[in-house]
Backbone as a chain_set.jsonl record, in Angstrom:
{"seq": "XXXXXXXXXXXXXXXXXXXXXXXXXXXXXXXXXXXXXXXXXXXXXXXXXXXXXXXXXXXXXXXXXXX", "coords": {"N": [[-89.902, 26.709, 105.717], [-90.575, 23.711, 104.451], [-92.874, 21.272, 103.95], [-91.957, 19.187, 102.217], [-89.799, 19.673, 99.388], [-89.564, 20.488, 95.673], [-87.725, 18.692, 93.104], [-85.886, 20.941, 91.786], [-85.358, 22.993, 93.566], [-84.68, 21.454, 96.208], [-82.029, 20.442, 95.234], [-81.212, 23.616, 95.193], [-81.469, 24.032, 98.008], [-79.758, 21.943, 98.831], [-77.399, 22.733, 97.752], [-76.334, 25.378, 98.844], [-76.653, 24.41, 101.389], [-74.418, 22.616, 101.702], [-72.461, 24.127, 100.745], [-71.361, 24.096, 97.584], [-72.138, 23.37, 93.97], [-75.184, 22.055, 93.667], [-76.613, 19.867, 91.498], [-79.715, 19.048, 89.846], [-79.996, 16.645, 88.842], [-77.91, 15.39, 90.31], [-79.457, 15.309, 92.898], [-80.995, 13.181, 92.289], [-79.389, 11.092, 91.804], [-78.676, 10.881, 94.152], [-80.944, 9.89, 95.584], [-81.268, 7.625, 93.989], [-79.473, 6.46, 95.083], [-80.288, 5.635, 97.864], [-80.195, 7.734, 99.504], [-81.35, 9.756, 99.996], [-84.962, 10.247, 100.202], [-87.87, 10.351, 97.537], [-91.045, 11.698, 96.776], [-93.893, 11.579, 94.867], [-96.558, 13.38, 93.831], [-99.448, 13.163, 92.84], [-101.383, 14.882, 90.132], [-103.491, 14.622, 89.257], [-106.196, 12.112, 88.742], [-104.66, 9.561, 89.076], [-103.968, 5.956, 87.876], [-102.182, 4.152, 89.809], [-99.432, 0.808, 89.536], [-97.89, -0.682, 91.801], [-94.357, -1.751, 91.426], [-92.113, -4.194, 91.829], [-88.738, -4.124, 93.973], [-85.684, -4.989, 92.328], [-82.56, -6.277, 92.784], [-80.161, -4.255, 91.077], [-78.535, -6.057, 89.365], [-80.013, -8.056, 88.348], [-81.717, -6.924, 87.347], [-84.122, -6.743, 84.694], [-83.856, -5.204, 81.251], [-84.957, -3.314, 79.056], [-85.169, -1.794, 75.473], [-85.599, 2.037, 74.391], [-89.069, 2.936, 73.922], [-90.132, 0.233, 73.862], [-92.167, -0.061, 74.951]], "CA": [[-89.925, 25.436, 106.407], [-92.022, 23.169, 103.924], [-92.208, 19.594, 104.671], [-91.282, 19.023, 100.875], [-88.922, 20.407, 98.163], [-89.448, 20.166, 94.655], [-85.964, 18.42, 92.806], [-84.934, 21.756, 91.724], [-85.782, 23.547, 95.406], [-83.843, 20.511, 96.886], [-80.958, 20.964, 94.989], [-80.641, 24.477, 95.406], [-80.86, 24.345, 99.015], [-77.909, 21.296, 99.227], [-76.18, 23.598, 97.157], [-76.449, 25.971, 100.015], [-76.415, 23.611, 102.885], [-72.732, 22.151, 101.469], [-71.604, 25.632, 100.241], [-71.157, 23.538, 96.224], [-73.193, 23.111, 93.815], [-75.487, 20.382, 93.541], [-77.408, 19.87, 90.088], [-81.036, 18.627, 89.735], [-79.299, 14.869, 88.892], [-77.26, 15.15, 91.667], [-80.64, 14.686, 93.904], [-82.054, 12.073, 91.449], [-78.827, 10.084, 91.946], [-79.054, 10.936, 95.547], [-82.05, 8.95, 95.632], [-81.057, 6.04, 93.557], [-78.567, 5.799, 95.885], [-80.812, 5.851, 98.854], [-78.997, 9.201, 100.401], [-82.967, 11.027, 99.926], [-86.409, 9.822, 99.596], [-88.381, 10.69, 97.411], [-92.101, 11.2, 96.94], [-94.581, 11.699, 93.814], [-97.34, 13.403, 94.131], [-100.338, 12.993, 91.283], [-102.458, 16.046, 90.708], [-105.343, 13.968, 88.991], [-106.674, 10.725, 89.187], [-103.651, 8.506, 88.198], [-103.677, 4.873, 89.199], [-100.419, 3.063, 89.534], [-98.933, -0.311, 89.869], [-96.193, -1.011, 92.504], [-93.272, -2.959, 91.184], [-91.026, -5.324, 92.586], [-87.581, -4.051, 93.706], [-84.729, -5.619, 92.485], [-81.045, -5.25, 92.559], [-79.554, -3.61, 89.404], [-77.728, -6.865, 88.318], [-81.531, -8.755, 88.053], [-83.043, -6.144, 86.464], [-84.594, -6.728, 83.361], [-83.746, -3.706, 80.666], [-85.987, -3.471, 77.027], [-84.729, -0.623, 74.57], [-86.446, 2.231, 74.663], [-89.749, 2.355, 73.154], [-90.304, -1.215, 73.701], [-93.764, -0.625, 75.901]], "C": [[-90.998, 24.533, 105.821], [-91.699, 21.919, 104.564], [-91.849, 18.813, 103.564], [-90.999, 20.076, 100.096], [-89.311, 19.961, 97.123], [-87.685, 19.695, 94.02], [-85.492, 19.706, 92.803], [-84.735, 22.813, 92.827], [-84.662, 22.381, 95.917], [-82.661, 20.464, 96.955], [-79.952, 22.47, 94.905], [-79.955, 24.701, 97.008], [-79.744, 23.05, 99.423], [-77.196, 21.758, 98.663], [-75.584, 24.658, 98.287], [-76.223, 25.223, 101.326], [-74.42, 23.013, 102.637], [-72.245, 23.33, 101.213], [-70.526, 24.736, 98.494], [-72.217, 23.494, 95.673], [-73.351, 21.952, 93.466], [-76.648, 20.649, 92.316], [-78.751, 19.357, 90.639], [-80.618, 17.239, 89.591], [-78.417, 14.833, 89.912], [-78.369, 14.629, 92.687], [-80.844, 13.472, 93.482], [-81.011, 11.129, 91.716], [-78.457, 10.058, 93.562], [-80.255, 9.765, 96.262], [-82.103, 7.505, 95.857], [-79.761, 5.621, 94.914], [-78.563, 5.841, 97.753], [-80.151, 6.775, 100.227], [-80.751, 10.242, 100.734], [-84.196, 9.664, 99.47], [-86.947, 10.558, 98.653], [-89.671, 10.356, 96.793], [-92.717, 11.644, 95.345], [-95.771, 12.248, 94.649], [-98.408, 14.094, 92.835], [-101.445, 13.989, 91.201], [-103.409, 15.756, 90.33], [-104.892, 12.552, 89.318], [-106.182, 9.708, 88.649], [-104.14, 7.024, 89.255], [-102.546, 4.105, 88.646], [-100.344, 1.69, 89.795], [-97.828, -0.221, 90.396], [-95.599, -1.997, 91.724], [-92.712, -3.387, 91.777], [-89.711, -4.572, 92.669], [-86.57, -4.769, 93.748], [-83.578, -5.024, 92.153], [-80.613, -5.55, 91.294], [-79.765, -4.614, 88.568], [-78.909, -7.86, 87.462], [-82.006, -8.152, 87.213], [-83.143, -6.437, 84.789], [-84.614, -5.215, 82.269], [-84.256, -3.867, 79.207], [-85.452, -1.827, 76.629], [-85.608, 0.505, 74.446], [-87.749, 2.175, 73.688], [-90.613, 1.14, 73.153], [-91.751, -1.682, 74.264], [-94.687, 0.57, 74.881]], "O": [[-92.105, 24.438, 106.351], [-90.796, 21.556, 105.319], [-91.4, 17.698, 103.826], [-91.626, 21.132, 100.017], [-89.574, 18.766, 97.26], [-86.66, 20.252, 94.414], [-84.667, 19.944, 93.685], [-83.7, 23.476, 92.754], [-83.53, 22.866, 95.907], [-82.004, 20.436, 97.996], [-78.746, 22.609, 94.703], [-78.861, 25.143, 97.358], [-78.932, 23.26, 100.324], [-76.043, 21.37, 98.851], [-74.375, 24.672, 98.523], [-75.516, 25.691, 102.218], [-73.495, 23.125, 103.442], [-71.151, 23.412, 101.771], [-69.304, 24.816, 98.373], [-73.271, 23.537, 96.307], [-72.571, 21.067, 93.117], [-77.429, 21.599, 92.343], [-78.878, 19.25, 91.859], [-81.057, 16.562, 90.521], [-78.346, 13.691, 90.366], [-78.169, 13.564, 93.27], [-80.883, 12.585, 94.334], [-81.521, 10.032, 91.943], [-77.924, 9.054, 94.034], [-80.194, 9.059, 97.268], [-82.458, 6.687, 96.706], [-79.438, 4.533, 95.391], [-77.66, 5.969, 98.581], [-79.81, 6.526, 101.383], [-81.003, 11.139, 101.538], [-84.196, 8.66, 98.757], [-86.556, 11.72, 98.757], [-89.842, 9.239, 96.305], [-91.846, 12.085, 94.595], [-96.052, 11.852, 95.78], [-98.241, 15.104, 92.153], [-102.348, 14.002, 92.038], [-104.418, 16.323, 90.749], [-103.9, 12.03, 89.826], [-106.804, 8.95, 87.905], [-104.452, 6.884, 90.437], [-102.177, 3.655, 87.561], [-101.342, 1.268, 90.379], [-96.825, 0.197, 89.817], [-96.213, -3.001, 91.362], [-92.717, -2.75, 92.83], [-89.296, -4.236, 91.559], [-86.243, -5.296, 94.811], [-83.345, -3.953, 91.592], [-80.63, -6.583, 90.624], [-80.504, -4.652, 87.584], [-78.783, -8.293, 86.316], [-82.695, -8.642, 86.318], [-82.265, -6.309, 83.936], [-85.35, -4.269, 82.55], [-83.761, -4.643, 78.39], [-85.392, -0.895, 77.43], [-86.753, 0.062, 74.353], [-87.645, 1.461, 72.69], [-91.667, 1.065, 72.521], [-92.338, -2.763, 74.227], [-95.902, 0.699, 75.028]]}, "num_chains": 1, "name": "protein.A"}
């Protein structure tokens, strides 16, 4: 009974909870497709910048590499 799963913990047990299986991208597009939260958690002393969310069709896309 944790109070978080790791992706591949997550996906084993909705593999189990549906009785199918569910991949490690199955969660991740679970996500994107606001079906799951999920969280990050930084084991040193990262600091981040929030971004702006926008929808898909807005989004700005650079090749990769490009930063």
């Amino acid at each position: 009974l944790k109070e978080w799963l790791l992706v591949p913990e997550a996906a084993k047990y909705l593999s189990m909870l549906f009785n199918e299986e569910v991949k490690e991208t199955d969660v991740l597009r679970l996500a994107l497709d606001k079906h799951l939260t999920l969280s990050v958690d930084f084991v040193n002393h990262t600091y981040v910048r929030r971004g702006k969310t926008v929808p898909l069709e807005e989004a700005e896309w650079y090749p990769p590499g490009f930063f």
